[in-house]
N, C-alpha and C positions, 0 to 999 in steps of 0.2 A: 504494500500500500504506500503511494505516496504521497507525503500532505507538503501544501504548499501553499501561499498567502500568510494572511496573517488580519486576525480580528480582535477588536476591544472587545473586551468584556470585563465585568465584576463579580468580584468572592465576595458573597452578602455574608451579614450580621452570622449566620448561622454555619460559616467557611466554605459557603456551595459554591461552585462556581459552575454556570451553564459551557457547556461542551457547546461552539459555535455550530450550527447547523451544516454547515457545509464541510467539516470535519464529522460531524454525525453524521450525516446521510453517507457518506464514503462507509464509513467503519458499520452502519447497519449494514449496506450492500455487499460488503467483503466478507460480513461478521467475524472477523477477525478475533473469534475468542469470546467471552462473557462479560469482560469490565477491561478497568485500563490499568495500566501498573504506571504508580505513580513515583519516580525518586529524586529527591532534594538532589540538586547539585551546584557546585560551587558555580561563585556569581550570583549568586540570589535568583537560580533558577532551577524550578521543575519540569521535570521531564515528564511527559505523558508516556507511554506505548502501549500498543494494543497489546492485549493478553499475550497473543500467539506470537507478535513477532517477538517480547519481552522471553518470553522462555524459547526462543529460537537462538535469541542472542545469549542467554544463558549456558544453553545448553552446548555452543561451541569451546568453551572450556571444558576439556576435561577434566574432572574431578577426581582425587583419590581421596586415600586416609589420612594421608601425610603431604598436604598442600606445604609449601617451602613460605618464611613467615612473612614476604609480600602479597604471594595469594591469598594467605589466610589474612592477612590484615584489610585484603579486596574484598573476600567475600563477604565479611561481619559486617563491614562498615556499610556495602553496597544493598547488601539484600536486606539487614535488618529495616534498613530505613527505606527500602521499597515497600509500598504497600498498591495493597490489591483496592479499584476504587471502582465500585458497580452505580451503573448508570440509575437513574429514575425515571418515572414515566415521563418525564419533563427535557431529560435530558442531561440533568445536572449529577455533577460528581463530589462527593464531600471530602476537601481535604485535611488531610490529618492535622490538627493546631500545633503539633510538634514541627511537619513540616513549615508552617507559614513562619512559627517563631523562628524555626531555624536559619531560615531565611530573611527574616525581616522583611517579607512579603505584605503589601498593602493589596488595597480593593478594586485598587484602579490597576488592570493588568494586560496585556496583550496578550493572545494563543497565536504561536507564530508557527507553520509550517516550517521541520527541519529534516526533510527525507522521510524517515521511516519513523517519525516522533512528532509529537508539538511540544512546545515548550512556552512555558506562561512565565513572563518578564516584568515587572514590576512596567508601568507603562509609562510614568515621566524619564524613566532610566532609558527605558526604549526609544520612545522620544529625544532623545537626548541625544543618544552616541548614534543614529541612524545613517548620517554623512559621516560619520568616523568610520564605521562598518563598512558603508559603499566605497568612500574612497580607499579603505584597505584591501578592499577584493583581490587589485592585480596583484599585491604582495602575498595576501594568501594566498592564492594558485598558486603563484610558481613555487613556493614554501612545500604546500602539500607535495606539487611535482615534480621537486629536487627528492622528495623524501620518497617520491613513489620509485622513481628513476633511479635511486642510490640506495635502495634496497631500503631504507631505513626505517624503524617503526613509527608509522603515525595513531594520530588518537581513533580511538575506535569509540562508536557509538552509544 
């Protein structure tokens, strides 16, 4: 599935925030799973992903008994604070109060398509750095490019 655009919306009084329609009608027509997996990440932002592509991505780690203590310090940190977040007949998802604090996450927010994820931006912040982002672009390509071209590890999803 791929999301792309980007729409205001707000985390009401009660931490919902409405799933914009046009990221909803994609994710009912794919059903890409049951709910969305939701994980804090740094930058004061959450990640959305569907169910199924979330345990896709998961699942290309293989797992042992005896993870070496970067993995293990990935997995705790990564998975505990992901959480499962099922839709309502409205559409909206409630997110965790640990995530908003953890983030310092306000009401006013953007769900911005990033490939196979949305991600909700705190939305004066988004506002803000928009021409910082664009006019980086050509530097991150060739960035990513060198790393792709030079074998080198880039960030993963």
């Amino acid at each position: 599935m791929l999301f792309t655009g980007q729409s205001e919306a707000t985390i009401d009084q009660k931490e919902r925030l409405a799933i914009p329609s046009k990221y909803r009608s994609q994710w009912q027509a794919a059903r890409d799973g049951q709910a969305w997996m939701c994980v804090p990440w740094p930058g004061s932002v959450l990640r959305l992903y569907t169910e199924n592509r979330f345990v896709a991505l998961a699942n290309q780690v293989s797992g042992n008994l005896a993870p070496d203590e970067d993995q293990a310090a990935l997995d705790v940190t990564l998975f505990s604070n992901a959480e499962r977040l099922e839709m309502d007949a409205t559409g909206r998802v409630r997110i965790p109060k640990r995530h908003l604090d953890l983030l310092g996450l306000g009401s006013e927010v953007i769900v911005a398509g990033a490939r196979d994820r949305l991600e909700v931006h705190d939305r004066a912040t988004w506002q803000a750095k928009e021409k910082e982002r664009w006019s980086g672009l050509p530097s991150l390509v060739a960035k990513i490019e060198a790393k792709r071209v030079g074998g080198g590890p880039t960030s993963s999803t």
